[in-house]
Backbone as CSV, one residue per row, in Angstrom:
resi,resn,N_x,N_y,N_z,CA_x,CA_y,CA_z,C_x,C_y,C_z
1,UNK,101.451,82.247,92.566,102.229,82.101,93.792,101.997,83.302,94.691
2,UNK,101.646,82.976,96.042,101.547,83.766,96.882,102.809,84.182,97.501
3,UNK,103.069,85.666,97.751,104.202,86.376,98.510,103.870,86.992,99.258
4,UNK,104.569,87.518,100.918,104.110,88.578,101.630,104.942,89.632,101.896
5,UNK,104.500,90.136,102.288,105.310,91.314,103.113,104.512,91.583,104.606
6,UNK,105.795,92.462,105.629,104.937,92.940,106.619,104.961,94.721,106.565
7,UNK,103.682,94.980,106.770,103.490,96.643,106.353,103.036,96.992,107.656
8,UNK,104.045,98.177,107.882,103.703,98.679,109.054,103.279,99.819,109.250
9,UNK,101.703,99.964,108.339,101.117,101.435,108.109,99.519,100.866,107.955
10,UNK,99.129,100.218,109.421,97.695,99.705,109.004,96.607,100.719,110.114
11,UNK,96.072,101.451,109.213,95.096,102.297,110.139,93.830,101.690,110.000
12,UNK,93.157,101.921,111.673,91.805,101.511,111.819,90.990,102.610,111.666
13,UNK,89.799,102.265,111.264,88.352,103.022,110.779,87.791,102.607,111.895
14,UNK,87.382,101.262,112.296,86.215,101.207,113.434,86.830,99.739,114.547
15,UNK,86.165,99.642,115.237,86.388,98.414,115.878,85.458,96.894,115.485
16,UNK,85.517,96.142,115.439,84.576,94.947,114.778,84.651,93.841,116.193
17,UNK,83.538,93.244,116.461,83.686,92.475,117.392,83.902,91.078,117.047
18,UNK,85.165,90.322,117.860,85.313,89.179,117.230,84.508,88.082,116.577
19,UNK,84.573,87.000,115.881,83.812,85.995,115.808,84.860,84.665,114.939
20,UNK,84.164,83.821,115.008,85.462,82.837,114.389,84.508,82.110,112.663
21,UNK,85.489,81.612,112.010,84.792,80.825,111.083,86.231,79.781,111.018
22,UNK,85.935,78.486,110.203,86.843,77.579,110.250,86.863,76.897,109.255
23,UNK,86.318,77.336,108.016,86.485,76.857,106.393,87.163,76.165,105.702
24,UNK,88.813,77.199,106.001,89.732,76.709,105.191,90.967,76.730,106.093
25,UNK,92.357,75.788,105.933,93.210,75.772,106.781,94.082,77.413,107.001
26,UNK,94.395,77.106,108.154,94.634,78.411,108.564,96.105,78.691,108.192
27,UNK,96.868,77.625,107.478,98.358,77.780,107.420,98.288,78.068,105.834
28,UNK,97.116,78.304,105.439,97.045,78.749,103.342,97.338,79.953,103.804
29,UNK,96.908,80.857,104.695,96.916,82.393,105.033,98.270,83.133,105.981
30,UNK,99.043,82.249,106.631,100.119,82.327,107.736,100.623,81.352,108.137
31,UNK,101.718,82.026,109.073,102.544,80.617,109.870,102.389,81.716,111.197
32,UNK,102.398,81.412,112.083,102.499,81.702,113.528,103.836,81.295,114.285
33,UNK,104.566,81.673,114.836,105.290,82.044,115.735,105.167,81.419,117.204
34,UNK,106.462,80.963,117.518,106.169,80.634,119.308,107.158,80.346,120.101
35,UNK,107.783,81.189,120.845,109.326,80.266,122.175,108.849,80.216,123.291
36,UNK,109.501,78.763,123.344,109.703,78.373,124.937,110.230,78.874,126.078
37,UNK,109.425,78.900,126.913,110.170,79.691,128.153,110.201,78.804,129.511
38,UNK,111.107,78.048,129.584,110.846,76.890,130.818,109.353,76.121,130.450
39,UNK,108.486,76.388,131.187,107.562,75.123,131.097,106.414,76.098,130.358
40,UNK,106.690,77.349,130.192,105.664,77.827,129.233,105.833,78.245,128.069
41,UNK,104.589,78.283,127.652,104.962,78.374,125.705,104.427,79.779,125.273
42,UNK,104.974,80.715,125.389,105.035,82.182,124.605,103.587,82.346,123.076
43,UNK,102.993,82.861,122.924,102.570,82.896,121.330,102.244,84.436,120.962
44,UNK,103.171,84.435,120.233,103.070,85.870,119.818,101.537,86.164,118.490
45,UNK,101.098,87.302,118.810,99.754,87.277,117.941,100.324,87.988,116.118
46,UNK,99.630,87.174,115.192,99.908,87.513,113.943,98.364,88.089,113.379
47,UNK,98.861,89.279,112.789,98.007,90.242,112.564,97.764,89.988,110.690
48,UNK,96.754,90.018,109.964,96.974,89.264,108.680,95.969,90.161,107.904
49,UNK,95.984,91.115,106.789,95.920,91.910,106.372,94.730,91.664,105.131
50,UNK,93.432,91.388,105.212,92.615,90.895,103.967,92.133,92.051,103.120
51,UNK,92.290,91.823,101.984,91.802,93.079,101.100,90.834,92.562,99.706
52,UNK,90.281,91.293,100.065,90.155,90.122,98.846,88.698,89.793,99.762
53,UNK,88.090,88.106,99.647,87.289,87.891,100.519,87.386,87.307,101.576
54,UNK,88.588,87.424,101.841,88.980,87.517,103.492,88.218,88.689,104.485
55,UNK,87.635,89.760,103.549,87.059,91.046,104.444,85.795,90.410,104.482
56,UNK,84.939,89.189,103.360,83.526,88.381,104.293,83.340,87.132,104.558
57,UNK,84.525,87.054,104.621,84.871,85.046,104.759,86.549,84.624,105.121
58,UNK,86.819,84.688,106.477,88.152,84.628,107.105,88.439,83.319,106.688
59,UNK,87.808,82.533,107.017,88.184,81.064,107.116,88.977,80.182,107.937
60,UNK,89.305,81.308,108.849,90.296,80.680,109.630,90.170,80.957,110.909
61,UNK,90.421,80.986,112.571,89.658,81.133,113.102,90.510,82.637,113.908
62,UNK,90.415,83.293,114.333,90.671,84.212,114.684,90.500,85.333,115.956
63,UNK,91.047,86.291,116.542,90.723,87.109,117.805,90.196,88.128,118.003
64,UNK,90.368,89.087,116.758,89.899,90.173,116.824,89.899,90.770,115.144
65,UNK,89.104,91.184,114.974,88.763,91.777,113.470,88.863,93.494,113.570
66,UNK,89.357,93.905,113.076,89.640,95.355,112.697,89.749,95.815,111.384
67,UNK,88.851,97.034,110.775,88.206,97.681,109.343,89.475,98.477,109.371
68,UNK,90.126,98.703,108.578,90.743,99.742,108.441,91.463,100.009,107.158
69,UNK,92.762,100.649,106.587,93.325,100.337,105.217,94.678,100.626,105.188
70,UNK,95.482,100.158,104.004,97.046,100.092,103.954,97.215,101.412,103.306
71,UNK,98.206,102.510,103.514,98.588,103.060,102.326,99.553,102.966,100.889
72,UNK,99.613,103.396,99.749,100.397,103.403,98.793,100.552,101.970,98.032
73,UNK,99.015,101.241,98.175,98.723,100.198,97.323,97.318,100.354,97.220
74,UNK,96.938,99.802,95.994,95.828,99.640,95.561,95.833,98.145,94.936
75,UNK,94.128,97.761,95.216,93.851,96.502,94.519,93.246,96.253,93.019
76,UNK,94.024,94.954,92.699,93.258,95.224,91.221,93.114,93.713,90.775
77,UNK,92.599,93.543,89.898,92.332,92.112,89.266,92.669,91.209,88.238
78,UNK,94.260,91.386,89.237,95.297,90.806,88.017,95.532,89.512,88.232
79,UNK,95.430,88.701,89.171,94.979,86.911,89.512,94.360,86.276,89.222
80,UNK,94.852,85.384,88.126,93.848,84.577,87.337,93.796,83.529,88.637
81,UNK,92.310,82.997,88.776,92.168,81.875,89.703,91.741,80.616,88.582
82,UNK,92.422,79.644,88.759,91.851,78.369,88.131,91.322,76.982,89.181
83,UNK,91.484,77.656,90.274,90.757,76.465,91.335,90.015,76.655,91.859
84,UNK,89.373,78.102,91.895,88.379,78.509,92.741,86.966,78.986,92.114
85,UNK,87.315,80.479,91.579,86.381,81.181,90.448,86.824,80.900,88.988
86,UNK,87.320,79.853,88.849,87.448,79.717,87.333,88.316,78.228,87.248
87,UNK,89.134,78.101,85.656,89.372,76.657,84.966,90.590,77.166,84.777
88,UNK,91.425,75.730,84.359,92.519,76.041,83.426,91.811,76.414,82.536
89,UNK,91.104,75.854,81.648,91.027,76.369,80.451,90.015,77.582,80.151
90,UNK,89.361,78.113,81.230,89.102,79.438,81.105,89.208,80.283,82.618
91,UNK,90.370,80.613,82.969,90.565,81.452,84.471,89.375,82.503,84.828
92,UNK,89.455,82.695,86.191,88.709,83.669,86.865,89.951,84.893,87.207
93,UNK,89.089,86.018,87.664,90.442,86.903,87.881,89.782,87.127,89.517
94,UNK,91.036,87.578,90.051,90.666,87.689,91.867,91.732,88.926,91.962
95,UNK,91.724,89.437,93.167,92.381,90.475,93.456,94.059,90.331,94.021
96,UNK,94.857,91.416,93.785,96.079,91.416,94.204,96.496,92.664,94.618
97,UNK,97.085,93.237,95.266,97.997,94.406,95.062,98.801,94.591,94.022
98,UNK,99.244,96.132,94.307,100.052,96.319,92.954,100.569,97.991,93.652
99,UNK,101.424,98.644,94.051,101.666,99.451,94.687,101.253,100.638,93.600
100,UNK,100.634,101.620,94.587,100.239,102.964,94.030,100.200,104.112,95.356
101,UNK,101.623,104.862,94.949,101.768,105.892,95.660,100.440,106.872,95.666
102,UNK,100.339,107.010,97.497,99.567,108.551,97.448,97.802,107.210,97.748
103,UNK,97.526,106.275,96.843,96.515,105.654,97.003,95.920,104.736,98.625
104,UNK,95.151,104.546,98.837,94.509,103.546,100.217,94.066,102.614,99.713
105,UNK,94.260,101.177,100.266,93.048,99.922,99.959,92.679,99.437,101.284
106,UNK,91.178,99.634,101.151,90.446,99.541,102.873,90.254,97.657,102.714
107,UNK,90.417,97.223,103.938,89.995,95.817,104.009,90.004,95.764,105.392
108,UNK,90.347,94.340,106.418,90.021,94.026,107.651,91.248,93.327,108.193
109,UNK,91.783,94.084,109.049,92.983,93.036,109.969,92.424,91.907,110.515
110,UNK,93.012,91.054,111.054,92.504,89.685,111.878,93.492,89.344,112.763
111,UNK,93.679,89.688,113.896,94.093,88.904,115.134,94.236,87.629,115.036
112,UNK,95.320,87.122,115.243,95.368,85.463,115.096,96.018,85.364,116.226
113,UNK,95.562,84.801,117.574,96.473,84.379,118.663,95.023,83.921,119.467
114,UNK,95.503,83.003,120.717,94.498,83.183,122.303,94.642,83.985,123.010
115,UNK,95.088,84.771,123.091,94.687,86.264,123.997,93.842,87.414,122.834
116,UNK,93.434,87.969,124.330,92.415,88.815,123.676,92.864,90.092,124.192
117,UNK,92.931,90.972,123.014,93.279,92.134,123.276,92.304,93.237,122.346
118,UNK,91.418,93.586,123.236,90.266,94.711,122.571,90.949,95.906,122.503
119,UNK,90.558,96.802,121.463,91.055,98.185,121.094,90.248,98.833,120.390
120,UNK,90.017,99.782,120.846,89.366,101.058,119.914,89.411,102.010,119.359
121,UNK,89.837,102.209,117.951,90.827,103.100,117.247,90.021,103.876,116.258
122,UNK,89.250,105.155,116.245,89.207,105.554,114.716,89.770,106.741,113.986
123,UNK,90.161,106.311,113.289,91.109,107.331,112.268,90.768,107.703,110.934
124,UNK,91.346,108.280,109.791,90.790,108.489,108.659,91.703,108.741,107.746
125,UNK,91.829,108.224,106.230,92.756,108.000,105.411,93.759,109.413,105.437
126,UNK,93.670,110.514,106.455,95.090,111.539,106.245,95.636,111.191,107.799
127,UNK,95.113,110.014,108.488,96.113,109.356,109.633,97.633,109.555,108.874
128,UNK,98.212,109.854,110.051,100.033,109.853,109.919,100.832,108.500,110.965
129,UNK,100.149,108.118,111.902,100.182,107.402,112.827,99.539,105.931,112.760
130,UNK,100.202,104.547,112.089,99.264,103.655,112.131,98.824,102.887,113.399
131,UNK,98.166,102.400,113.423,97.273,101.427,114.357,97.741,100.391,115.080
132,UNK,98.174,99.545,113.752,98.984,98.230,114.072,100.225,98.275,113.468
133,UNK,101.521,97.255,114.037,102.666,97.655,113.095,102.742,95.800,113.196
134,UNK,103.475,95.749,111.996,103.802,94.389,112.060,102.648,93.551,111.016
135,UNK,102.151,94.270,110.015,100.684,93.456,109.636,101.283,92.622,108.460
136,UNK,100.585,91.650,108.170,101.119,90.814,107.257,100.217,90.718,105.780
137,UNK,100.857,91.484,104.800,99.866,91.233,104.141,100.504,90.151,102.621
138,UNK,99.501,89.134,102.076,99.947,88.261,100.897,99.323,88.868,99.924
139,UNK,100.598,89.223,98.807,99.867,89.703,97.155,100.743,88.049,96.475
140,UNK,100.060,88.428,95.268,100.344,87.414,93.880,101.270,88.036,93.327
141,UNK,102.297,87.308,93.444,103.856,87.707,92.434,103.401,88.257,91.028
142,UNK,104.069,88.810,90.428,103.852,89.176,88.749,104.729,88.729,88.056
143,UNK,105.167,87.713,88.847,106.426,87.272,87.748,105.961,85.697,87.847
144,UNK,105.749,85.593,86.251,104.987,84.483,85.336,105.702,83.254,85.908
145,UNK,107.072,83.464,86.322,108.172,82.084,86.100,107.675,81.377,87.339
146,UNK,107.139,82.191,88.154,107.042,81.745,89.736,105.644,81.980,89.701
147,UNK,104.464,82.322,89.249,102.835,82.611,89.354,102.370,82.196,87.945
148,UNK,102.328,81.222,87.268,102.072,81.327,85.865,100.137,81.719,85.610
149,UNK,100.345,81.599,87.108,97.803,82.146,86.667,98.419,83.806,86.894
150,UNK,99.090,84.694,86.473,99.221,85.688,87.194,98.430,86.697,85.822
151,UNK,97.573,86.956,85.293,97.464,87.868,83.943,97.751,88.812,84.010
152,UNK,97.307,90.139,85.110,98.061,91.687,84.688,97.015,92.438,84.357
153,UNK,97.247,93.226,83.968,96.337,94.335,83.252,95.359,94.021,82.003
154,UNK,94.571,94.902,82.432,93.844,94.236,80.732,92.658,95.584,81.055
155,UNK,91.988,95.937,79.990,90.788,96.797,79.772,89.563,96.330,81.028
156,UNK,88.963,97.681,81.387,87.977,96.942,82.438,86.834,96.413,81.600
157,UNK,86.623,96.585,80.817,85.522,95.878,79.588,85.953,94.588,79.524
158,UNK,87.583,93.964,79.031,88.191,92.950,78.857,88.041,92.105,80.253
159,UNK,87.892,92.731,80.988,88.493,92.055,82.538,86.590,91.471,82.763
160,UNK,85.716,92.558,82.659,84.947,92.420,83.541,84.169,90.690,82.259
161,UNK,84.388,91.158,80.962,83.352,89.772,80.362,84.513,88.327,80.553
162,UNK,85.423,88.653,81.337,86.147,87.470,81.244,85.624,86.900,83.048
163,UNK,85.118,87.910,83.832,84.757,87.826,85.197,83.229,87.496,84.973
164,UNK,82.564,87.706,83.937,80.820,87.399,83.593,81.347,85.927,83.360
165,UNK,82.069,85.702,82.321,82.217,84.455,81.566,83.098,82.959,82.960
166,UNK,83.654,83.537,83.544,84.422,82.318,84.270,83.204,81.955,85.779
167,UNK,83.611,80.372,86.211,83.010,79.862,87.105,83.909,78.660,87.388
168,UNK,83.956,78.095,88.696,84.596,77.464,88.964,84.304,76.760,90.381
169,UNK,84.854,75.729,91.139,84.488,74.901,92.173,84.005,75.704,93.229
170,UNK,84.570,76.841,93.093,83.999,78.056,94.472,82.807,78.826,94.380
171,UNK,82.252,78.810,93.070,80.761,79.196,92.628,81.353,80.366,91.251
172,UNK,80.584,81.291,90.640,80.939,82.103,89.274,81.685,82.982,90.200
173,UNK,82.562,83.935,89.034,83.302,84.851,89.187,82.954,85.815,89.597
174,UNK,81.863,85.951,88.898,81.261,87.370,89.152,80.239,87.669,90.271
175,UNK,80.639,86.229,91.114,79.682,86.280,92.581,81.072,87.004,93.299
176,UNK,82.367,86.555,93.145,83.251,86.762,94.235,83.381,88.591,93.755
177,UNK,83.033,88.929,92.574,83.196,90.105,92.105,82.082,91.307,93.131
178,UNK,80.918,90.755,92.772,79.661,91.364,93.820,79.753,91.266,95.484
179,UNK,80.512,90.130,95.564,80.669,89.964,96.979,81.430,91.348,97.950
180,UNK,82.708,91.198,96.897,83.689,92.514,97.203,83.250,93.226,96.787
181,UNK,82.240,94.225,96.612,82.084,95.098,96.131,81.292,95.632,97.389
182,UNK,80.115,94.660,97.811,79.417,94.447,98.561,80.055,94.557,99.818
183,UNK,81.166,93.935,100.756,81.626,93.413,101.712,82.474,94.876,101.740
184,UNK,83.039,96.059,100.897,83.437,97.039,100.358,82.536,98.081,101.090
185,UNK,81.354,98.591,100.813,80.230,99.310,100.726,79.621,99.101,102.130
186,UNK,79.952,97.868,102.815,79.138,97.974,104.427,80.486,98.809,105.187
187,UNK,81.474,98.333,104.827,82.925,99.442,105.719,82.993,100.874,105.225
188,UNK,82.355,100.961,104.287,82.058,102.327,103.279,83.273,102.549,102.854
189,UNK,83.445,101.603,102.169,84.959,101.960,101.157,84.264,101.805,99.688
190,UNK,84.831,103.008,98.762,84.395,103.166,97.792,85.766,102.521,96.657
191,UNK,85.835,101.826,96.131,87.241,101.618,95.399,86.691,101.580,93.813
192,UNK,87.007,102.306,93.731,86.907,102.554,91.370,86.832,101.800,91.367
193,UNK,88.369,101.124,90.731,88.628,99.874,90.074,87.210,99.096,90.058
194,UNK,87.425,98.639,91.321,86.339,97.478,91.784,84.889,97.641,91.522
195,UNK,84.164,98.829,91.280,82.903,99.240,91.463,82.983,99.566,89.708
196,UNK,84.126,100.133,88.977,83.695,100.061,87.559,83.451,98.595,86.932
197,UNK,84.408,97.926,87.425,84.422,96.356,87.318,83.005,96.020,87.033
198,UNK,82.658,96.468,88.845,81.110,95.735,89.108,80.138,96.181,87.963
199,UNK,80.526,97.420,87.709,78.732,98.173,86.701,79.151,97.698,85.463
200,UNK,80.235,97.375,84.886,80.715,96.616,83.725,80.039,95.082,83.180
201,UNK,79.963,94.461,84.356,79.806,93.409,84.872,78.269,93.432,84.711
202,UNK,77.794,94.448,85.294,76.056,94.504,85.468,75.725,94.465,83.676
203,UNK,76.370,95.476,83.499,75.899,96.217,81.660,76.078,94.861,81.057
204,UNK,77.099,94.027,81.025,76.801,92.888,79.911,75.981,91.725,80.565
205,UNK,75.636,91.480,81.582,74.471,90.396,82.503,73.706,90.853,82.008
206,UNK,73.324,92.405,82.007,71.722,92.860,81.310,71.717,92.842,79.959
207,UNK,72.824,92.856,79.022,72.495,92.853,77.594,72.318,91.473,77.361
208,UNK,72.710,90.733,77.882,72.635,89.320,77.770,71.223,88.590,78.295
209,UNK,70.852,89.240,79.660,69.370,88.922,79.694,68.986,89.660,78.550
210,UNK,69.108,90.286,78.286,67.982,91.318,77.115,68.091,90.629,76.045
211,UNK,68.795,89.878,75.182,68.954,89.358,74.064,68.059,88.229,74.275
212,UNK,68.701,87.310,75.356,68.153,86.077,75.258,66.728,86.024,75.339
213,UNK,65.873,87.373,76.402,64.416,87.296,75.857,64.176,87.857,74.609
């Protein structure tokens, strides 16, 4: 089960120039906002916080893209997916938050409205001053009763052959794993977690080619 919050500590790194994609429905990610004012209709812009592969595949269509990161959370790969990168009967893991004082997780705002409002902001993770206020970001509950794909923690050895081993209607696990790692490394965000994951990930693909020849 997806939950949000709105965090109002989103600093920009660079500016990104818009573009749209139209994949997946845009109401899996938000609800938008709107009052009437006599014969015109108001739309306030919703700002939506990706830290997953929303930073190389929006899916939804959008106004303005902005690199930047949240403070005092970090991402990790405690979301079992069974519809996407993986099965019921063998899950994929995908990313969530999980709050960690003092820590940054870099990803990409997205403008969601018809007006266009360009800005050019760069700052750097000892910013005191955020960017945008009002950002919306969705983590995965940890509470089983209400998320039952939710797994948690586990060894990055444990995590990463369960991310080699799962595949599912959205292609293998360990593509959405390389992707973020990848989609990570062009904004030049370096994130542990995610990059031990990845070389974890590499080490048993290669022992496994190596055996099988």
């Amino acid at each position: 089960m997806l939950s949000s919050f709105i965090c109002s500590l989103f600093f920009l790194t660079q500016f990104r120039c818009p573009f749209s994609l139209s994949q997946y429905c845009l109401t899996k990610f938000l609800c938008c906002g709107s009052s009437r004012n006599s014969n015109h209709i108001i739309k306030m812009a919703m700002w939506v916080f990706g830290y997953g592969s929303l930073i190389w595949k929006a899916g939804f269509n959008y106004d303005d893209r902005l690199v930047g990161f949240i403070k005092d959370y970090r991402r990790v790969f405690y979301q079992g997916s069974t519809d996407h990168r993986g099965t019921p009967e063998y899950p994929g893991r995908t990313v969530t938050l999980e709050p960690a004082p003092g820590e940054v997780c870099w990803g990409a705002a997205y403008k969601i409205s018809k007006e266009e409002d360009k800005e050019t902001a760069i700052t750097d993770p000892l910013a005191t001053t955020p960017a945008i206020s009002g950002v919306m970001v969705y983590i995965a509950s940890p509470d089983k009763k209400l998320n039952p794909n939710y797994l948690g923690p586990a060894s990055i050895e444990d995590i990463a052959k369960q991310i080699v081993r799962a595949e599912g209607p959205s292609g293998p696990n360990r593509e959405y794993l390389f992707q973020l790692e990848n989609a990570l490394l062009q904004i030049g965000s370096k994130d542990k977690h995610l990059m031990d994951l990845a070389n974890e990930a590499r080490r048993i693909l290669s022992e496994s080619e190596h055996t099988a020849s």
